[in-house]
C-alpha positions, 0 to 999 in steps of 0.5 A: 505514496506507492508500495511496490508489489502492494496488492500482493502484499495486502491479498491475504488481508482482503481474504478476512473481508469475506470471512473474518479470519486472523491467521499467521498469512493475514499477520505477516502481510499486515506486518510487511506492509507497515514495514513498507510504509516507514522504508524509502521510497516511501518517505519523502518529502514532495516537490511542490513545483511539479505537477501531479496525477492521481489514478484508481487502482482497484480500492487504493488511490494513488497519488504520484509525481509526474 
């Protein structure tokens, strides 16, 4: 999965980690990001037959098509 631009959707929700704070910031990051989780190209179906790679990207993993 891959949502474009992720770590700059999801900073002001990492800010909470050091001290929780809920603000206006943290809700729209949260709600942008469950927005992104439902729009293409996200969702779709995997092609079996091709290989894959994975990755580390700071705390996500990303599993792509190669």
């Amino acid at each position: 999965m891959f949502i474009e631009n992720y770590e700059g959707r999801s900073r002001s929700l990492y800010e909470v980690v050091k001290q929780f704070r809920w603000g206006d910031d943290q809700e729209a990051a949260f709600l942008d990001l469950k927005k992104a989780l439902v729009e293409a190209p996200v969702l779709g179906l995997l092609n079996r037959t091709t290989r894959l790679c994975w990755t580390r990207m700071r705390l996500t993993r990303l599993l792509v098509e190669c």
